[in-house]
N, C-alpha and C positions, 0 to 999 in steps of 0.2 A: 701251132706251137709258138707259145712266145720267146722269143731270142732274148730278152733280158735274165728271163730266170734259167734259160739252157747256160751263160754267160755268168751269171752265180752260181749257178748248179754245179759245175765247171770248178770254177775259185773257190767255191766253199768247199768240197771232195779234194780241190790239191792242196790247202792248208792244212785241213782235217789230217790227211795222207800224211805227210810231212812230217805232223806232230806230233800223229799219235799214233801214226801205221795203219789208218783206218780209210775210207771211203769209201768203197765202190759198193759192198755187198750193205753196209751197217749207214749209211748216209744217202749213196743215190738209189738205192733200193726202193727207202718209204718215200724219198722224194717223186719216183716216178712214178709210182703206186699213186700219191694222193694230190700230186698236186699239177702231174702230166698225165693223168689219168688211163696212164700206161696199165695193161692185165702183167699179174706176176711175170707171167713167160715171159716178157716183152721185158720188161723190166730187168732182171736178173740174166738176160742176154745182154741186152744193151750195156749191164756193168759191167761185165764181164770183158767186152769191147772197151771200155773206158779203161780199165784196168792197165794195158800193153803200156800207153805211152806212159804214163803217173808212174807205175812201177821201175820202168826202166830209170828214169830222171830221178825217182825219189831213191832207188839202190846206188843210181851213182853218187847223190849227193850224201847220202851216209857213208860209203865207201872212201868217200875223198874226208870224212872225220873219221877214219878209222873203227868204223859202227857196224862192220856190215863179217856175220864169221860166213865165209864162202864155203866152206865145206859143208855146213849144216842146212844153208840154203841150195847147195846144190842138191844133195840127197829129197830135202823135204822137194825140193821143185818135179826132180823125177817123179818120186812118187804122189806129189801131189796130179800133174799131169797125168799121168797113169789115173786115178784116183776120179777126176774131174768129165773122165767121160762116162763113168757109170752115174756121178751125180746128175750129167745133162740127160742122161736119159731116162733118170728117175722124174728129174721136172717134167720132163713130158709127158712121162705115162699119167703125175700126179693131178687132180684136180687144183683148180685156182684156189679155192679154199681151204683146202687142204693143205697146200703148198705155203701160202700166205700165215697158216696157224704154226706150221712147222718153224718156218721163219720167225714167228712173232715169239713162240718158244725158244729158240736161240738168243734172240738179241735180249730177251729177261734172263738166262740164264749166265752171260756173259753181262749183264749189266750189275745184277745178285753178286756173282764173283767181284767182280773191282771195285765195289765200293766196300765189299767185306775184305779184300786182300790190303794185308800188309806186309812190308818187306824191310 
């Protein structure tokens, strides 16, 4: 495992985070996938671990801008908790390829949406 690109991999996911609310699942996903040659399982755990500390630091640093509604994120967090153990046991039951398609489906269809949304 090279330490230069764990150390980007890293910075590039907490600016990403920061700025656009994004990394773990949508940035260190295909980075582990293709270029740490991590299998999906592996990969989408490990973001998932990445996740604790970015979120915590990236909510307070919106919170101290006044960006952050606590009640909406409280609720989505229960229920997303609640939510996120049926997903991890779908990843398991699911094939690598399967799993890897379902994902590559997501990030096109959230990629479709924001360049066609306007506000």
């Amino acid at each position: 495992m090279n330490i230069f690109l764990i150390i980007f991999f890293g910075i590039a996911a907490g600016v990403l985070s920061g700025l656009l609310g994004i990394g773990g699942g949508t940035v260190l996903v295909p980075l582990f996938l293709y270029v740490m040659k991590m299998d999906i399982h592996t990969a989408t755990g490990t973001s998932l671990a990445v996740i604790i500390p970015t979120t915590i630091i990236g909510a307070l640093a919106h919170h101290s801008a006044g960006q952050v509604d606590w009640k909406a994120a409280l609720i989505i967090a229960i229920l997303s908790a609640l939510g996120v153990y049926a997903g991890v046991k779908l990843n398991v039951m699911l094939p690598q390829l399967v799993l890897q398609r379902v994902f590559a489906v997501f990030l096109f269809l959230i990629a479709v949406q924001l360049f066609f949304y306007h506000k």
